[in-house]
BAFINU-17788 format. One record per residue: residue in one letter; y negated, z, x negated of N, C-alpha, C in turn. Coordinates in steps of 0.05 Angstrom, whole numbers, plus 5000, padded with zeros to 4 digits. Layout:
REM BAFINU-17788
aYZXYZXYZX
...
This chain:
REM BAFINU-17788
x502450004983500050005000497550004982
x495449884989492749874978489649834998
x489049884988485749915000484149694983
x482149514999481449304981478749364995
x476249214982473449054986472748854975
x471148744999471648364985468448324994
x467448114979464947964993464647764985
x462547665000461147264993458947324999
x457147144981453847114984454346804984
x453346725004452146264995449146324999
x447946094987445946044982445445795000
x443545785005441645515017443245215012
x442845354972444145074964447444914964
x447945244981451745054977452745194952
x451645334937452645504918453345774932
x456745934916457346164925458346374913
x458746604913459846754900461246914914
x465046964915465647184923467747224910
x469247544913471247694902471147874918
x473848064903474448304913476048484900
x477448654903478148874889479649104897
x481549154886483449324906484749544884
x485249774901487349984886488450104902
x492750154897494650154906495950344894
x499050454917500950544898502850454905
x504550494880506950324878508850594891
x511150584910512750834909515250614919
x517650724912520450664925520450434906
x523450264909524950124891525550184876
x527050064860529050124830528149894801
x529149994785528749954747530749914744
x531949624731534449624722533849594693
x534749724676534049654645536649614632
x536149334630539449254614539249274584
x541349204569541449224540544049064536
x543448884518545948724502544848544486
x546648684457548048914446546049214460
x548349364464547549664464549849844457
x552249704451553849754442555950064454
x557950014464560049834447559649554478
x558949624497560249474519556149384532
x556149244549553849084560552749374577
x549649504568548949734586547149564609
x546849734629544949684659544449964657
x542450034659542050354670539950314690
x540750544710538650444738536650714745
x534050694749532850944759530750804784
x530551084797528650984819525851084808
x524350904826521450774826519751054838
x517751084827516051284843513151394833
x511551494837508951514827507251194815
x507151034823506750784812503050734819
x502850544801499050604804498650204806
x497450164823495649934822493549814818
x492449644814489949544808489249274811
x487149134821487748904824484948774835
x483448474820480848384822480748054814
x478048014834478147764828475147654834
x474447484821471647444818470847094823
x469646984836468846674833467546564841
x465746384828463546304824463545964835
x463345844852463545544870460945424887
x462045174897460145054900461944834926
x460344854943461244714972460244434980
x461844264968460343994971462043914999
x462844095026462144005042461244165058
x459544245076459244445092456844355123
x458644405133457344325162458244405191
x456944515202457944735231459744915223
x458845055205460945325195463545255183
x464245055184465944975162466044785132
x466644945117465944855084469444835070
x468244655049470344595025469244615006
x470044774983468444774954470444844933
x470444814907471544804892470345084872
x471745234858471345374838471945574819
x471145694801471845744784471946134775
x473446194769473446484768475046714747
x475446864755476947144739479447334751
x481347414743483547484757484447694742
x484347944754485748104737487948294754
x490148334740492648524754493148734732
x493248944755493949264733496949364742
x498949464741500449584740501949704723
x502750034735504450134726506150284737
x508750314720511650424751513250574729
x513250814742515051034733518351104750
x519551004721523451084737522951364723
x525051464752525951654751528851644744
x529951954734533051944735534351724711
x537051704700538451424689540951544693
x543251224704545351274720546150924710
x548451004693550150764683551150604700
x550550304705551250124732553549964717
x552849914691554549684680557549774663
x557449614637560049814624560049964600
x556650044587557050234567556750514572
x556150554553555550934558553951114567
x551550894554548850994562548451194576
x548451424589547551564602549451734614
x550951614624553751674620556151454620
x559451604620561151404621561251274647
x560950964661561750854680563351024697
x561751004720563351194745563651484745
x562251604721562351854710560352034719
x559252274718557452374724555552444710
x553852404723550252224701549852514687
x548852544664547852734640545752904662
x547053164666544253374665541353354663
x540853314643538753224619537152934644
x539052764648537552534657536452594691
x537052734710537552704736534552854745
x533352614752531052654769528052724742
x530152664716526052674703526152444698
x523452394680521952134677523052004657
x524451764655525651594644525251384632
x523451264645521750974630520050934655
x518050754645515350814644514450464638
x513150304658512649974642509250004654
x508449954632504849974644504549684635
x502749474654501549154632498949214660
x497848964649495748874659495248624646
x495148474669494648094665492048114662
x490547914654487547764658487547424652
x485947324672486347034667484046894685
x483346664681481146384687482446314704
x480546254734482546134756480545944754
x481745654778480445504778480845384795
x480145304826481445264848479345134877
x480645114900479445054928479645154942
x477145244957476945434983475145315007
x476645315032475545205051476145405068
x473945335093473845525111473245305134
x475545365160474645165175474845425206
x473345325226471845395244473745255272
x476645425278477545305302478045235319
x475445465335474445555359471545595358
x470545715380468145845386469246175362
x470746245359470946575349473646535325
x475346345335477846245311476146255290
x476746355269476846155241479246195221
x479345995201481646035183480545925152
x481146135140480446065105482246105096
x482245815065484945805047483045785025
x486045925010482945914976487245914959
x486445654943488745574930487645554893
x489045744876488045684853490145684828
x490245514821491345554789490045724764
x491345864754490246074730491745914700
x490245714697490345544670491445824647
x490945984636491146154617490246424629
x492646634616492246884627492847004599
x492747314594493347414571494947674589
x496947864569498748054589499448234559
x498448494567498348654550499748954568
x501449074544502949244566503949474545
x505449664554507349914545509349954561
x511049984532514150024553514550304540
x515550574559514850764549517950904556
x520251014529522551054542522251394539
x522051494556521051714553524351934535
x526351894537528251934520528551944501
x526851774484527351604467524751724448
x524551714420521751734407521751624393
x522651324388522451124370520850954387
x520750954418520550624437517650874458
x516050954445515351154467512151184454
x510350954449510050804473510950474447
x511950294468511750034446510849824456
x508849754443506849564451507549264452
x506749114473508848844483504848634489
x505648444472503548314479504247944487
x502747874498503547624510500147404510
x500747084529499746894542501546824563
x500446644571500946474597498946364612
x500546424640499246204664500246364685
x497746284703499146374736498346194755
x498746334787498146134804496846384831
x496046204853495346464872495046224887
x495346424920494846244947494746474960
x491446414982491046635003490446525024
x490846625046489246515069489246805091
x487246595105485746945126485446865150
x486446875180485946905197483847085209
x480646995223479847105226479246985258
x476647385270476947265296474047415296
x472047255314469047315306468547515332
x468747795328467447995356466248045355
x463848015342460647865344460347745326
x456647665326455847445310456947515290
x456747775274456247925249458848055245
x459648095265463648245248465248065255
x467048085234468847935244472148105241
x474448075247477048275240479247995237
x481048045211482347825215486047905204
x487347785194489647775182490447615163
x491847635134491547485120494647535106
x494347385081496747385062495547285042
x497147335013496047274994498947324975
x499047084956500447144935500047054906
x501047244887500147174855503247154839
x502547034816504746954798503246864770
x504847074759503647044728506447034704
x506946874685507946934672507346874647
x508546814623508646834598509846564586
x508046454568509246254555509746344518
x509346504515508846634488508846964487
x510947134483510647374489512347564459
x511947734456513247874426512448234429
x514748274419514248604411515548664382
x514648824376516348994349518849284355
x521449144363523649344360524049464337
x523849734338524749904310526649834298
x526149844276528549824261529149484254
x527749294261527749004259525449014239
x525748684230523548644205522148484215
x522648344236520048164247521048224278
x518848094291518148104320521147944335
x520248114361522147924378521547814401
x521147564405520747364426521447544460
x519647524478520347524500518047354520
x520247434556518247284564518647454593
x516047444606515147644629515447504656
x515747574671515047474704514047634715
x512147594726510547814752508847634780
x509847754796510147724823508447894836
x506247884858506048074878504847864903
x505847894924505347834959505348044978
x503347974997503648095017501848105036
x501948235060499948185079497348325078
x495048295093493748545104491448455124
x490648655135487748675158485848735142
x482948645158480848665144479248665165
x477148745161474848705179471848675161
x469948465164468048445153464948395167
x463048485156460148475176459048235154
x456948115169455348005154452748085152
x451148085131448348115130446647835126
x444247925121441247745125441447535151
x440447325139439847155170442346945167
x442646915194446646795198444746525203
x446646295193446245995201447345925228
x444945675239445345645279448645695276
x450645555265453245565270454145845275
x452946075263454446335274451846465290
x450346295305448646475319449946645334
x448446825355449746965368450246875403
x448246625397448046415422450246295422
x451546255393453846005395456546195404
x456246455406458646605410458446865436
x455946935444456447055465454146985495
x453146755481451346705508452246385521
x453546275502454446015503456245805496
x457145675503459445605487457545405463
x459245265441458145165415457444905436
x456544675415455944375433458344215421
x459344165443462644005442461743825424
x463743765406464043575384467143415386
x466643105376467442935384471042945375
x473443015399475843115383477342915371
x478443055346480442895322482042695332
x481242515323483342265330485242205306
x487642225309489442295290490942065280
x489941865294492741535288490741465271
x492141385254491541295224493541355201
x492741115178494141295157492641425135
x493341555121493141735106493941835079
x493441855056493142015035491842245026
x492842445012491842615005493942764977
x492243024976493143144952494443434961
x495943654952495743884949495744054923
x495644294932495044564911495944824926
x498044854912500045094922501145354908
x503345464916505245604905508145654913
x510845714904512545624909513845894901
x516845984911517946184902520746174907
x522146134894525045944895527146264883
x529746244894532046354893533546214884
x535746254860537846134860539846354857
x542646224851545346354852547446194841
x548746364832551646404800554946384813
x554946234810558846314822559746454793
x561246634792561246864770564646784777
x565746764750568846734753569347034745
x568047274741568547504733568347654751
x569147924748569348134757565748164773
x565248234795563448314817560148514791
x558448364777555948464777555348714786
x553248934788551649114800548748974802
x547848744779545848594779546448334773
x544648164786544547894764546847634777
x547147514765547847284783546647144794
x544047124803542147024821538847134804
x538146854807534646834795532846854819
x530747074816528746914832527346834815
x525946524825523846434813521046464822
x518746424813516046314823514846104805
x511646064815510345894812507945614819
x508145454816505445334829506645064828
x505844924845505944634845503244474860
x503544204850500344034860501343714858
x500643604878501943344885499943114904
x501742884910500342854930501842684954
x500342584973501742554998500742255008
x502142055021501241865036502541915071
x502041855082503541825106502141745131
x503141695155502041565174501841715211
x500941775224500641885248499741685279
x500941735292500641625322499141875335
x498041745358497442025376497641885403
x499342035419498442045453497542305462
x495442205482494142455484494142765469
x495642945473494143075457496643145433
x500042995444501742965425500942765400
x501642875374501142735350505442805336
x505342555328507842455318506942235291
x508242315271507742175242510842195223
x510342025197511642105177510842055154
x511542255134510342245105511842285087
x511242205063512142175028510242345021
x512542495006510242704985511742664957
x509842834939511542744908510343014898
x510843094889508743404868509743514845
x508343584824508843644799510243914808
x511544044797512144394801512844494769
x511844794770512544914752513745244766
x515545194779516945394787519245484778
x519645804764520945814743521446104740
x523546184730525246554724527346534713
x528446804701530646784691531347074690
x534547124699535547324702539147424678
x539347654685542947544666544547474686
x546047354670548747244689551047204673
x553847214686554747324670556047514659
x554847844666555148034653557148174647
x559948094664562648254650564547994644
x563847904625565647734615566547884586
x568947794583569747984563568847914534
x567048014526565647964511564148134489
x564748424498564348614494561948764491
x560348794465557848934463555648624465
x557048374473555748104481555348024500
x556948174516556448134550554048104561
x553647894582550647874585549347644581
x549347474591547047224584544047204595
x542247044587540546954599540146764616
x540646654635540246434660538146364670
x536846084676534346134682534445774690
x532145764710531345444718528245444720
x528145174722524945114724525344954744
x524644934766523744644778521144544770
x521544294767518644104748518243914772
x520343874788519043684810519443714835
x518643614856519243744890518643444904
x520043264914519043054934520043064962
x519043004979519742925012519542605021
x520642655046521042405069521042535088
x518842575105519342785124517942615155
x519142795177517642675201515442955200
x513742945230512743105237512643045271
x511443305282510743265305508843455313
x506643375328504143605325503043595356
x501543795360500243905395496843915385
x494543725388492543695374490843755400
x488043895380487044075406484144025388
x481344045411478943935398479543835369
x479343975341479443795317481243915291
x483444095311485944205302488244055314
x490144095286492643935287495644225289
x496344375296498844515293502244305295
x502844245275505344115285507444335255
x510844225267512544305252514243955245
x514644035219515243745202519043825192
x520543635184522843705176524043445167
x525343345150526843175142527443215109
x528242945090530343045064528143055045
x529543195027527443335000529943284981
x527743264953529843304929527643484904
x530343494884528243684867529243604845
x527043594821527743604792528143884777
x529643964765529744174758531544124734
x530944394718532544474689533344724682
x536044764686537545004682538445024655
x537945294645538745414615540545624617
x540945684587544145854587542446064566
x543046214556541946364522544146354519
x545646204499547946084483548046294449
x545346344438544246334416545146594401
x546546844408548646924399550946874389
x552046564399554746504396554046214378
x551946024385552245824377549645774366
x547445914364544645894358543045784377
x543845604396541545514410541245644446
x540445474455539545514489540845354496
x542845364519544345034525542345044547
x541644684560539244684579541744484590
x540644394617541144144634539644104653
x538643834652537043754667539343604693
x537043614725538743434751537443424770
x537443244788536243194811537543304832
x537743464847538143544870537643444897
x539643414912537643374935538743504966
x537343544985537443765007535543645024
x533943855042532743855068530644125062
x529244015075525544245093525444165108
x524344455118522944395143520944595146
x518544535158515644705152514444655173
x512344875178509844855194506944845182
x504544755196502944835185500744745203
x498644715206495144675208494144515204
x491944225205490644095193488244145214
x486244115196482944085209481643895200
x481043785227478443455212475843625208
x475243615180471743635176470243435181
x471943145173470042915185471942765203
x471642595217472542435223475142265210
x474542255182476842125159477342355131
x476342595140477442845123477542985135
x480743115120481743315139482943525118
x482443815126483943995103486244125121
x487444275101490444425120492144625105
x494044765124494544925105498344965118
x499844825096502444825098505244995088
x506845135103509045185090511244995094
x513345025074515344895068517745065063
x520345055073522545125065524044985061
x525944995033527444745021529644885014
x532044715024534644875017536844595000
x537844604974539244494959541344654955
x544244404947545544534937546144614900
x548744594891548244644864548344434856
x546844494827546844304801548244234797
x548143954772550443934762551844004741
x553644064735555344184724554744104698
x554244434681554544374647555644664630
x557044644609558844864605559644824568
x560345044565560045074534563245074525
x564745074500566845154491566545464467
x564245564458563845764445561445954456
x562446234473565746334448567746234466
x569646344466572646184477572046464509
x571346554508571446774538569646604560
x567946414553565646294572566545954571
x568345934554569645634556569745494585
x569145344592569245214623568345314640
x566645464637565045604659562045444664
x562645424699559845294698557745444695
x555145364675552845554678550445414701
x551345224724549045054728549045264765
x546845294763546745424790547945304818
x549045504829551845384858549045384880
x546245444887544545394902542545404899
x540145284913536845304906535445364926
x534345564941532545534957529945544946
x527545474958524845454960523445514985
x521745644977518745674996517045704980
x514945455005512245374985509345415007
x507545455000505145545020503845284995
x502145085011500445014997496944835019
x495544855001493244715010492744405016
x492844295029492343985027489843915039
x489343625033487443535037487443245033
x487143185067487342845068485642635070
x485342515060483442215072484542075089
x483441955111483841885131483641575137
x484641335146484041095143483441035180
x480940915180480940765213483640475215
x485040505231486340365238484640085242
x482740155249481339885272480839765249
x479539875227478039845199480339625182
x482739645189485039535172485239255183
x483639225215484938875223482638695212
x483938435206482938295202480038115217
């Protein structure tokens, strides 16, 4: 749970400034802290989650090159910062070493119910992104603000409170992230408004290292961090409100009807999103406590052609999409293969690409579109192994996948031949194709390529519009 404050100032000129700022606590869930080597056998030790502290801000500075009857599009540029930190309690052996105690055995005195480990970071990073706000009633409105975080930095402590070699050890990093918000709002007067929203972030690491005791140089890692979720808000406005939010246009009168969306045409456009994908391990071994299954995240940005009919106020279309993606995690898998104090791999995929062929079908109302879309999807993606204990390298494989979505979502004409919107997508694949090692001889013929893929993606679009009439000769 968290408590936030947010604001916007625009100017005359179409220039804007807003952010906001929040602090939370983290309580409940679990810490799985694996180890291999930890010798003699692959450790998991598990503690629960509790006293956890949040923090969390965002700053940006844009410019609205469209804005007219209360609804705007502008582009811009900003600051992102994430704080956390999460205290396990208790440690309780899940896997097959000793750690804490023997498997199935009864957990150490010493460990049960104090403070155990301890992960403090905090991200910071350059966003850079689109926010529109469209107007879909007399009192409706709906804002999307879609941004990529080009470069982030992630500085942290891992603190084993057991331990006085690792207590505190400093973990420093780069990367990239991504973010997608949007806000349902509803205007109960000129000046307040109360709405509902969602919002999600993803940051990870392309470059990450710590110093383990007892080593002579650094050791490579790499981070994922995730946070979503909902919340309410309510906001006032100050100084003098533009005719579009007078108080005439909302409690003395209705607005002055404007001319509704005519939807037959075709169409191109772009998006700017985020994406958060699951996969899963057929394990020829003995039943995990963890692992087997990745979640992923991340961002993707693409673009779209497609075409729309309308009878009356039914709209029916179909479209081609194509989009870059960088959606991506990695988990162990793996972990009781007999292998001993080796047990344990690294597993992990990227999807790099996402395309459709989809229909739609939509219920279009003054210069709103609501429809739900569904047909086949495929995906590019690249699944890895950490081999590099046994053979030195990473085994990778690249494959095209292919499956089905199906999504809903929103479009709004700002003009007549521009339209913005705001879409989800669910995509379900099956597994990869098959790739597999001969060393060591315990993982010989085993597939490492993931047995499924799901996806869900929230993203921003934005179409240009073609007059039909405009196309005859």
């Amino acid at each position: 749970q968290a408590g936030e404050t947010f604001f916007r100032f625009d100017t005359d000129s179409r220039f804007f400034l807003k952010g906001y700022a929040g602090l939370g606590k983290l309580s409940g869930g679990s810490l799985y802290d694996e180890d291999f080597p930890a010798g003699p056998m692959y450790s998991n030790t598990y503690t629960s989650l509790s006293n956890g502290r949040l923090a969390y801000g965002a700053v940006d500075a844009g410019y609205d090159f469209f804005s007219q009857g209360g609804n705007t599009l502008g582009a811009f540029i900003g600051y992102r910062a994430l704080y956390q930190s999460v205290n396990g309690y208790g440690c309780q052996q899940v896997g097959l070493s000793d750690v804490c105690n023997v498997p199935g055995g009864p957990v150490d005195p010493t460990y049960i119910a104090n403070l155990g480990l301890s992960e403090t970071e905090l991200w910071q990073g350059v966003a850079i992104g689109l926010n529109s706000r469209m107007r879909l009633t007399d009192r409706l409105g709906l804002e999307v603000d879609a941004a990529y975080i080009p470069y982030a930095v992630r500085s942290s402590f891992d603190n084993h409170w057991f331990r006085t070699d690792i207590n505190p050890q400093a973990e420093s990093g780069y990367g990239w992230g991504t973010q997608i918000e949007a806000v349902l709002t509803y205007a109960v007067t000129d000046r307040l408004d109360v709405g509902i929203g969602g919002r999600y972030w993803f940051f990870t690491t392309d470059g990450a290292s710590t110093q383990f005791p007892g080593l002579a140089s650094r050791s490579p890692q790499t981070f994922f961090t995730e946070r979503y979720g909902a919340f309410l808000q309510a906001s006032y406005r100050f100084g003098d409100l533009p005719a579009s939010a007078s108080s005439a246009a909302i409690t003395k009168a209705p607005r002055a009807p404007s001319a509704p969306a005519n939807w037959t045409g075709l169409y191109v456009g772009g998006t700017l999103g985020a994406g958060k994908a699951h996969t899963t391990y057929d394990s020829p071994y003995a039943a995990a406590p963890t692992g087997n299954a990745v979640d992923l995240g991340g961002m993707l940005a693409g673009g779209q052609i497609g075409a729309d009919y309308q009878w009356g106020a039914i709209v029916v279309g179909a479209e081609v999409t194509a989009a870059w993606a960088d959606i991506t995690g990695t988990d162990t898998c793996f972990a009781t293969a007999p292998l001993g104090d080796l047990s344990g791999s690294n597993c992990g995929t990227t999807v790099n690409g996402i395309g459709t062929v989809t229909g739609r079908l939509g219920y279009a109302f003054d210069r709103a579109l609501i429809y739900a879309r569904g047909g086949f999807a495929w995906a590019r993606q690249t699944d890895s192994v950490n081999l590099v204990p046994f053979t030195g390298a990473v085994a990778s494989n690249d494959s095209t996948n292919t499956g089905w979505t199906l999504g809903l979502g929103i479009e709004y004409a700002l003009l007549p031949n521009l339209s913005v919107g705001l879409e989800y997508k669910h995509y379900g694949f099956g597994g990869s194709s098959a790739f597999t090692t001969t060393d060591p001889a315990p993982l010989a013929g085993v597939n490492f390529a993931p047995s499924s893929n799901r996806i869900d993606a929230v993203a921003m679009t934005l179409n240009w519009r073609f007059d039909p009439m405009a196309l005859r000769p």
